[in-house]
N, C-alpha and C positions, 0 to 999 in steps of 0.2 A: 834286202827288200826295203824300199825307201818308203815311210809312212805318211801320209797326207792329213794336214786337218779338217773335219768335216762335220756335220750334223748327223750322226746317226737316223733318219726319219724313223725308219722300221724299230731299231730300240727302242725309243723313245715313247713311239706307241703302245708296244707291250709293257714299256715301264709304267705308264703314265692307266693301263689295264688293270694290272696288278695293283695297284695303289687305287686305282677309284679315282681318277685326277681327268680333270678335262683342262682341256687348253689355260684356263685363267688358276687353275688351281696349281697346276705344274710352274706359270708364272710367280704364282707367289712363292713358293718354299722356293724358287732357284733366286727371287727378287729381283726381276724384269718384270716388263711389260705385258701382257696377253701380245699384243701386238707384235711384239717381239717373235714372242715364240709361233704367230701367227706365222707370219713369214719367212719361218725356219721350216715349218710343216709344209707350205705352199709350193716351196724349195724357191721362193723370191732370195735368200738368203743363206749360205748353206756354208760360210765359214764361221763355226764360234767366236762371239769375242772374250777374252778373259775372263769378264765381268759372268759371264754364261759359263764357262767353265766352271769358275771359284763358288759361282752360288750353287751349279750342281754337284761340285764337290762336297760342301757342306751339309748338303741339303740331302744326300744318299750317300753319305760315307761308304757303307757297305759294297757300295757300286764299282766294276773298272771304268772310271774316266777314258782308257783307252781304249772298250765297246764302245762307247759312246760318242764318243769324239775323233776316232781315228780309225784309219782304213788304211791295206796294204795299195802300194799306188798305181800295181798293176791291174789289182782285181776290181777298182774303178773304173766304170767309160763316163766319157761329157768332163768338161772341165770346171773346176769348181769356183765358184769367187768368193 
């Protein structure tokens, strides 16, 4: 099963729940923009750049990077950019 890169939305909400984090505060510990993450959520934007990965790698160690970031590429519909 071939894995896709993506934006988790749905995780990212319960993470961002759990933690007490609204849009600019989940910006800051990953170290982007509100904006950023703005247009991640809107789905204007819905492939990670590195830069988003590495800051939420560091930023939620605990976390699988590959909830968050990746999906089976069948169980996706719509194609991603």
């Amino acid at each position: 099963m071939q894995q896709e890169l993506f934006f988790n939305k749905e995780a990212f909400l319960k993470l961002m729940k759990e933690h007490n984090l609204n849009q600019a505060g989940l910006a800051r510990k990953i170290g982007v923009s509100r904006a950023c993450i703005c247009r991640y959520m809107n789905g204007s934007r819905t492939k990670p750049s590195p830069k988003v990965i590495d800051g939420f790698a560091r930023a939620f160690p605990e976390h699988s990077i590959t909830y968050y970031f990746f999906t089976p590429r069948d169980q996706e519909s719509g194609a991603h950019q």
